[in-house]
C-alpha positions as CSV (number, residue, x, y, z in Angstrom):
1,X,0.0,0.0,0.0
2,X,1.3,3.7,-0.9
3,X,2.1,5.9,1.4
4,X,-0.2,9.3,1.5
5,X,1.7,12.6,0.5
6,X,0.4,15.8,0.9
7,X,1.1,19.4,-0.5
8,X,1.6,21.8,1.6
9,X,0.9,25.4,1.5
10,X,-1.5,28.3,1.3
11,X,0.1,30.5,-1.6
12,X,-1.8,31.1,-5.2
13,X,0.7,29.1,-6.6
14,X,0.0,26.1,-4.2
15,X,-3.4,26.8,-5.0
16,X,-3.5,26.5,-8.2
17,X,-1.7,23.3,-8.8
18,X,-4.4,21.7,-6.3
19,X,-6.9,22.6,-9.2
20,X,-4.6,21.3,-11.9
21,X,-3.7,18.1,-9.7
22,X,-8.0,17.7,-9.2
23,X,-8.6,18.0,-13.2
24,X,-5.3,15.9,-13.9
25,X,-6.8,12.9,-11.6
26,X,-10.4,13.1,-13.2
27,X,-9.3,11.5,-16.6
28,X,-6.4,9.0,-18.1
29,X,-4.6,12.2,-19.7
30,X,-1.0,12.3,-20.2
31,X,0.5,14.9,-17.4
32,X,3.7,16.6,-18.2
33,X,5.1,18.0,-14.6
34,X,8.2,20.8,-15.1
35,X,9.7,22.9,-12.4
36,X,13.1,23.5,-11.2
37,X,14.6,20.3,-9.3
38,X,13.4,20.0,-5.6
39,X,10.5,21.9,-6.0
40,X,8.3,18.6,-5.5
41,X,7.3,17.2,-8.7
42,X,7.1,13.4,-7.9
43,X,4.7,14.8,-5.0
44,X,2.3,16.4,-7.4
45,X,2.6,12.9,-9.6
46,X,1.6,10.4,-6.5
47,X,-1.7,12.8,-5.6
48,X,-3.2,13.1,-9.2
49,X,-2.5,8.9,-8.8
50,X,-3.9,8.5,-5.5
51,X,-7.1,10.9,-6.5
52,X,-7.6,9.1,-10.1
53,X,-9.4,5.7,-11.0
54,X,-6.3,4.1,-10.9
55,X,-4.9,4.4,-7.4
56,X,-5.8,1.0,-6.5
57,X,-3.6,-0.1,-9.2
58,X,0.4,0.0,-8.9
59,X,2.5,3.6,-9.4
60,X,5.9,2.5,-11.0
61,X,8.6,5.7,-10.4
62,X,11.7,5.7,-12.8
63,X,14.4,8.3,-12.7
64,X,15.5,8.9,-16.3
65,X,18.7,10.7,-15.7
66,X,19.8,7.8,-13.7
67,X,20.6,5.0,-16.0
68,X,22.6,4.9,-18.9
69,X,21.0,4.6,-22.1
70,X,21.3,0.9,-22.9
71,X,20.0,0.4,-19.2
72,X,17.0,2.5,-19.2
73,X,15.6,0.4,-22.4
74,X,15.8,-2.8,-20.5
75,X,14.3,-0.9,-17.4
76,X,11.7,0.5,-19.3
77,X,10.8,-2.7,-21.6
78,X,12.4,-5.4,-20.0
79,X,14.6,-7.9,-21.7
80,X,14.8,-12.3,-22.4
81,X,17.0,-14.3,-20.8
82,X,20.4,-14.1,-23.1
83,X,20.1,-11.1,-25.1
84,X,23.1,-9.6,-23.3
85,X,25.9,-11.0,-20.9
86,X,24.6,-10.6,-17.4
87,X,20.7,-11.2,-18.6
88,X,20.9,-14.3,-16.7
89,X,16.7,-14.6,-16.9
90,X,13.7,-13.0,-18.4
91,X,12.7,-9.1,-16.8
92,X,9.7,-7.8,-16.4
93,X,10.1,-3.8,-17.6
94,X,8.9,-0.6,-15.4
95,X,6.1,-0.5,-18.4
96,X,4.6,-4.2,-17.7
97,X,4.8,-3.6,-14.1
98,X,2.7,-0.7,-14.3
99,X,-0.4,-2.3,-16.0
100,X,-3.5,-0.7,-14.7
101,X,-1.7,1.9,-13.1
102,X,0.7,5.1,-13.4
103,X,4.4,5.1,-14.9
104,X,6.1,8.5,-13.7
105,X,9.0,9.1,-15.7
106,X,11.0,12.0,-13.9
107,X,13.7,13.8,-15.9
108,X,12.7,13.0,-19.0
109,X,14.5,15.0,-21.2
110,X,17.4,13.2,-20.2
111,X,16.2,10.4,-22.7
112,X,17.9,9.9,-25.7
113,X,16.6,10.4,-29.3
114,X,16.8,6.6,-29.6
115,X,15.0,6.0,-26.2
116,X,12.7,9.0,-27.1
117,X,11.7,6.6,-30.4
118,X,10.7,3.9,-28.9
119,X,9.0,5.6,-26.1
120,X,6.9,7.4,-29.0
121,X,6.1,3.8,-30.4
122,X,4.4,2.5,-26.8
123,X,2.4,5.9,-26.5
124,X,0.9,5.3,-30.2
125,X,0.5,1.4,-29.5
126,X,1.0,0.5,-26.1
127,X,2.5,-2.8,-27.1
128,X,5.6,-4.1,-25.4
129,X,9.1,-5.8,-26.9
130,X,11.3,-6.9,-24.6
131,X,14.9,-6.5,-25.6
132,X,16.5,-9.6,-26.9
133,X,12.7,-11.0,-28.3
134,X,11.7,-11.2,-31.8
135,X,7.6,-11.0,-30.6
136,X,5.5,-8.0,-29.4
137,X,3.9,-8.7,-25.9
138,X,-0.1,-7.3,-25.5
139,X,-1.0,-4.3,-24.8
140,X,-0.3,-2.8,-21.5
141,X,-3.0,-0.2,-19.8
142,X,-0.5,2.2,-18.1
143,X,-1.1,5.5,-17.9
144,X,2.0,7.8,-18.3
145,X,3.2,10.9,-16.3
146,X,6.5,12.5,-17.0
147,X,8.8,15.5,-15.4
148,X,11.7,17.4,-16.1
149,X,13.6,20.5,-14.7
150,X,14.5,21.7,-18.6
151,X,12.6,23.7,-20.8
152,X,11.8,21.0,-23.8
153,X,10.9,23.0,-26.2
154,X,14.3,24.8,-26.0
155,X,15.6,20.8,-26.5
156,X,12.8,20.6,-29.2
157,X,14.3,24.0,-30.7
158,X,17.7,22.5,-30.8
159,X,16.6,18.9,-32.1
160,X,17.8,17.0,-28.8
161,X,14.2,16.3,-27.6
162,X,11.4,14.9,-30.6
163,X,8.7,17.3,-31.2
164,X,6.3,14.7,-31.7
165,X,7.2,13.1,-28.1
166,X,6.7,16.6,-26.8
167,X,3.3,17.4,-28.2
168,X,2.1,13.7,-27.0
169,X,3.3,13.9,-23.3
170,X,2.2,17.8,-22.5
171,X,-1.6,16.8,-22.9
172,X,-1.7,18.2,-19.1
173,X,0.8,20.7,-17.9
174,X,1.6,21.7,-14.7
175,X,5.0,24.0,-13.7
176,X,5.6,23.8,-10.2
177,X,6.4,27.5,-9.0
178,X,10.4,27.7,-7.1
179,X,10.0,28.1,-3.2
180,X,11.7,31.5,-3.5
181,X,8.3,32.5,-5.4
182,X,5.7,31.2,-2.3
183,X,7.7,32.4,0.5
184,X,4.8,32.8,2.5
185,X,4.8,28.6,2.3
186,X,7.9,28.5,3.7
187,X,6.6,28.9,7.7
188,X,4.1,26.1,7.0
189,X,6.6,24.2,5.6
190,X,9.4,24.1,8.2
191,X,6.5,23.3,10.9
192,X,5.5,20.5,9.0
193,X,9.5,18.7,8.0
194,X,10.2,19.7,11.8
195,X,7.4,17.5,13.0
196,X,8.1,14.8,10.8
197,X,12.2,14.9,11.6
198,X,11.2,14.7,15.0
199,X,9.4,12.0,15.1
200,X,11.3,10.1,12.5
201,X,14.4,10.6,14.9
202,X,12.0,10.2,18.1
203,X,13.2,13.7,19.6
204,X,11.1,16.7,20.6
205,X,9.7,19.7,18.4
206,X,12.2,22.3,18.3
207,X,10.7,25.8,18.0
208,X,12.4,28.7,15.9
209,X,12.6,32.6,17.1
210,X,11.5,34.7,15.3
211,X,14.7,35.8,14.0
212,X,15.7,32.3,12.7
213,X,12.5,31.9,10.3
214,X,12.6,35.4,8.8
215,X,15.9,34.2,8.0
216,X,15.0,31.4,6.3
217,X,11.4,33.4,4.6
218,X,14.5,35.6,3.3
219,X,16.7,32.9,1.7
220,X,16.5,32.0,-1.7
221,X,16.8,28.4,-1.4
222,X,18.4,27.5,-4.9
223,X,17.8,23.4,-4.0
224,X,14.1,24.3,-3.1
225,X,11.7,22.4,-1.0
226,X,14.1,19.3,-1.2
227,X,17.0,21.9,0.3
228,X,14.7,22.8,2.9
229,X,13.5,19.2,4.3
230,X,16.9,18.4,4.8
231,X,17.6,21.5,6.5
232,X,15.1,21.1,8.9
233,X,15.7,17.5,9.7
234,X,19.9,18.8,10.4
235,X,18.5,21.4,13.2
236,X,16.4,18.3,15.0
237,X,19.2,16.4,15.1
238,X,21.7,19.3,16.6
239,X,19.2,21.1,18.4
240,X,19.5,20.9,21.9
241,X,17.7,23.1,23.5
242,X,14.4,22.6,22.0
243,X,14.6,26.1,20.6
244,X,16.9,26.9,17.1
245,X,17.8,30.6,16.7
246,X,19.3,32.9,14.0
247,X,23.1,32.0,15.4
248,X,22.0,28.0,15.0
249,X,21.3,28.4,11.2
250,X,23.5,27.4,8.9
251,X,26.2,30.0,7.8
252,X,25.3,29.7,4.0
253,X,21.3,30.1,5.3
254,X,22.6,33.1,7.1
255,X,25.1,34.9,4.4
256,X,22.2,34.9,2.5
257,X,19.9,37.0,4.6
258,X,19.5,40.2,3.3
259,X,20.5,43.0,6.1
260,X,17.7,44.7,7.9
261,X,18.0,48.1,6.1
262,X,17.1,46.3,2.8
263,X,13.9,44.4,4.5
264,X,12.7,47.9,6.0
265,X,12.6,50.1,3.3
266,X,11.2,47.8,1.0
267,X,7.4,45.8,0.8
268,X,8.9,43.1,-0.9
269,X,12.4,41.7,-0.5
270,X,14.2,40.9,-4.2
271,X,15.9,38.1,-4.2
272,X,18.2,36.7,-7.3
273,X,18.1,34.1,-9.2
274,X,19.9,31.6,-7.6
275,X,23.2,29.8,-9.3
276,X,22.4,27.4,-11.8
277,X,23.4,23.8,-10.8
278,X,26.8,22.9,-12.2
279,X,28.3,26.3,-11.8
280,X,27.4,26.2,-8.1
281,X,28.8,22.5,-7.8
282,X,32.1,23.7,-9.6
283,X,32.5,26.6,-7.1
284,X,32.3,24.1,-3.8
285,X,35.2,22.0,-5.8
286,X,37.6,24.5,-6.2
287,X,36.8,26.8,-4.3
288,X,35.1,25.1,-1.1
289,X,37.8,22.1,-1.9
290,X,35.3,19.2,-1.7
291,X,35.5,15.9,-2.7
292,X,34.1,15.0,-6.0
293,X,32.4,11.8,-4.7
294,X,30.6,13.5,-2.1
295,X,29.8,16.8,-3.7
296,X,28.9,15.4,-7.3
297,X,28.8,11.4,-7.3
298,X,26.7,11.0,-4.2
299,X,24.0,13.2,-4.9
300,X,23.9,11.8,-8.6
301,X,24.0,8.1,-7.3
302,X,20.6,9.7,-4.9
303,X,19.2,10.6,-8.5
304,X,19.1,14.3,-6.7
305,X,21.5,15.1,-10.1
306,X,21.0,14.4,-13.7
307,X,23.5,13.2,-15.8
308,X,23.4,17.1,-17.5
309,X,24.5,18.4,-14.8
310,X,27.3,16.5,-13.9
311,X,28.4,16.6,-17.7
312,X,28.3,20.5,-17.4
313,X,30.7,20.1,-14.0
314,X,32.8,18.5,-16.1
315,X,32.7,20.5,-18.9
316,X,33.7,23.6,-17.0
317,X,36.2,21.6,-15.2
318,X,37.7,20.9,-18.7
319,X,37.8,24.2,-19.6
320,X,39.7,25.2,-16.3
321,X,42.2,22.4,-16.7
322,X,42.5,23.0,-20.8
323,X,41.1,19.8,-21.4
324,X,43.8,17.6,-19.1
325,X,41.6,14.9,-17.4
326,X,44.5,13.9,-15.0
327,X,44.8,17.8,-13.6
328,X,40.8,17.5,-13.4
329,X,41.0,14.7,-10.6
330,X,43.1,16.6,-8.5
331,X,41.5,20.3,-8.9
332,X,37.7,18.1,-8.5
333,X,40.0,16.9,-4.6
334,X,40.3,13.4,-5.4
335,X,43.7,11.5,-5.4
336,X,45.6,10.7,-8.5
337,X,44.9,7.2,-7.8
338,X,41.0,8.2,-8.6
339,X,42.0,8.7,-11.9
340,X,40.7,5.6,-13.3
341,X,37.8,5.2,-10.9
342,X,37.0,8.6,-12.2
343,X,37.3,8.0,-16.3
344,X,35.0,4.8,-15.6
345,X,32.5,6.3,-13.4
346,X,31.6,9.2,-16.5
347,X,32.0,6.0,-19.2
348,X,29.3,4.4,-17.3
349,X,26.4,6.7,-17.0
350,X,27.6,8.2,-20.0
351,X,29.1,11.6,-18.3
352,X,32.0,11.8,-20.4
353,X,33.5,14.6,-22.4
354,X,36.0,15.0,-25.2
355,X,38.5,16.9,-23.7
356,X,39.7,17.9,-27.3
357,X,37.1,21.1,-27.4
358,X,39.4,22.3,-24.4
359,X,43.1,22.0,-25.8
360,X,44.8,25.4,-26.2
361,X,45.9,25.2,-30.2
362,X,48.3,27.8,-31.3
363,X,47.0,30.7,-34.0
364,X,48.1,29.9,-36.6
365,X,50.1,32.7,-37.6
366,X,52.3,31.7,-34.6
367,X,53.2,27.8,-35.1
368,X,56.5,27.6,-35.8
369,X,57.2,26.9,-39.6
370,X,58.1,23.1,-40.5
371,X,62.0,22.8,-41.1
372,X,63.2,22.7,-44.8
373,X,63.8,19.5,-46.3
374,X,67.3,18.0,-46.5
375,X,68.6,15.1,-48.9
376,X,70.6,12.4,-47.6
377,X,73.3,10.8,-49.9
């Protein structure tokens, strides 16, 4: 049996996707879900299950940024005993075990235009082949719900995401606003992760001054609700006291308060964009000096990282480094012996990068000219 989620909040924004999430659950509709990562899309996928027809039936959740290419086909459709080395029996794909229920497929521009074929094929037949078998299996009744923190059509403008595939998943669209734009869910929000840490970790309720949640009403939070649950669940589990003030937040909560003179003479407090992803991720490496596994690997292993994003780490990495992998292991604060570890790791899930677009070539006005010819005897 699922477990019941909730959303929580009292903004418009909340609001309104309560409305979407109530007309999505009434029919069988493809749902497209977009919004910047954390902001709670897999939430708004489970309630339009559990309100629709079909929550009795099983919802199957696959993170597409989180397998390979060659993987996620066998994930999605399953595959016959010897069609590869290790297919040591028959697999029953994400698809079949959704029948009579909800697939959500989350990051799925992450697909590629192969994948995105075949996934096209199932939505205009929804028959089944298995990789490795020569037959088509029946019909599967699944319906499909997909989400994704990148604009598609910009992928559909640049020809990485099918325009076909995008017209025939955005039946239903809902964008789930970023929690810097519902700041007045953010109170509601802390109460409610604060109970649930607490009990989770069998400790009391802390309480926060005043002080401590304009601070964090004020902060921009670039990780979003996601960023925020784990903040809360940090201060129950250092809070001793039963009472979490401004000077117990988080110094990177705090530096990014904005100073009282700017909160006073203002109604509303501006607050910028945050960084994007990658660029942030490449500042705590080189300049925060962590550790690639735990700053990049570990949150991509979590599937709280796409495989975009950790190709765009490495991409400006490159570009620091002038396209020497070997330099990048030791500016990313992992030992030389990492290098291979490293190399395999972006072969695998398909993070790698030519580090040819980053090698410094000489104009050509400047390369030395070739020496002359001289004829032996």
């Amino acid at each position: 049996m699922s477990t019941s989620v909730v959303m929580v909040g009292r903004s418009a924004g909340i609001r309104s996707i309560e409305e979407e999430i109530e007309y999505a659950a009434r029919s069988n509709a493809k749902v497209l879900i977009t919004g910047e990562s954390g902001v709670g899309k897999e939430i708004v996928a489970r309630l339009i299950h559990q309100r629709s027809r079909r929550s009795t039936g099983p919802l199957v959740t696959i993170n597409c940024a989180g397998f390979p290419d060659s993987l996620l086909e066998t994930e999605m459709f399953g595959h016959v005993k010897g069609s590869f080395t290790d297919a040591h029996r028959d697999k029953v794909g994400y698809l079949e075990r959704a029948h009579g229920g909800t697939i959500f497929m989350d990051e799925v521009g992450e697909m590629s235009l192969r994948m995105q074929a075949m996934m096209l094929r199932f939505l205009e037949t929804g028959e089944i082949q298995r990789v490795g078998s020569d037959r088509r299996l029946p019909s599967v009744d699944v319906r499909v719900i997909t989400a994704t923190h990148r604009r598609l059509l910009d992928l559909v403008a640049d020809k990485s995401f099918r325009e076909d595939l995008y017209y025939r998943l955005n039946v239903v669209h809902i964008e789930v606003p970023a929690l810097r734009e519902r700041a007045e869910d953010i109170p509601l929000l802390v109460s409610h992760f604060l109970r649930q840490s607490a009990a989770t970790h069998r400790a009391d309720v802390p309480e926060l001054t005043p002080d401590a949640m304009e601070c964090l009403v004020a902060y921009a939070w670039p990780g979003n609700v996601r960023e925020l649950k784990n903040l809360t669940e940090r201060l129950v589990l250092r809070c001793r006291d039963e009472r979490i003030d401004y000077a117990q937040l988080p110094s990177e909560i705090r530096q990014g308060r904005p100073s009282n003179k700017a909160v006073s003479t203002s109604v509303t407090v501006r607050v910028e964009a945050p960084q994007p992803v990658h660029e942030a991720l490449f500042d705590r490496l080189v300049n925060g000096k962590e550790s690639f596994w735990s700053a990049v690997y570990e949150p991509f292993m979590a599937r709280d990282l796409t495989r975009h994003d950790v190709r765009e780490v490495v991409r400006l990495g490159l570009k620091h480094t002038l396209g020497n992998y070997k330099l990048l292991v030791t500016c990313f604060n992992m030992p030389p012996t990492d290098y291979k570890r490293f190399l395999n790791f972006l072969r695998k899930f398909e993070c790698h990068v030519p580090f040819q677009l980053f090698r410094a070539v000489p104009p050509r006005d400047t390369q030395p000219a070739a020496p002359p010819l001289v004829a032996s005897v």
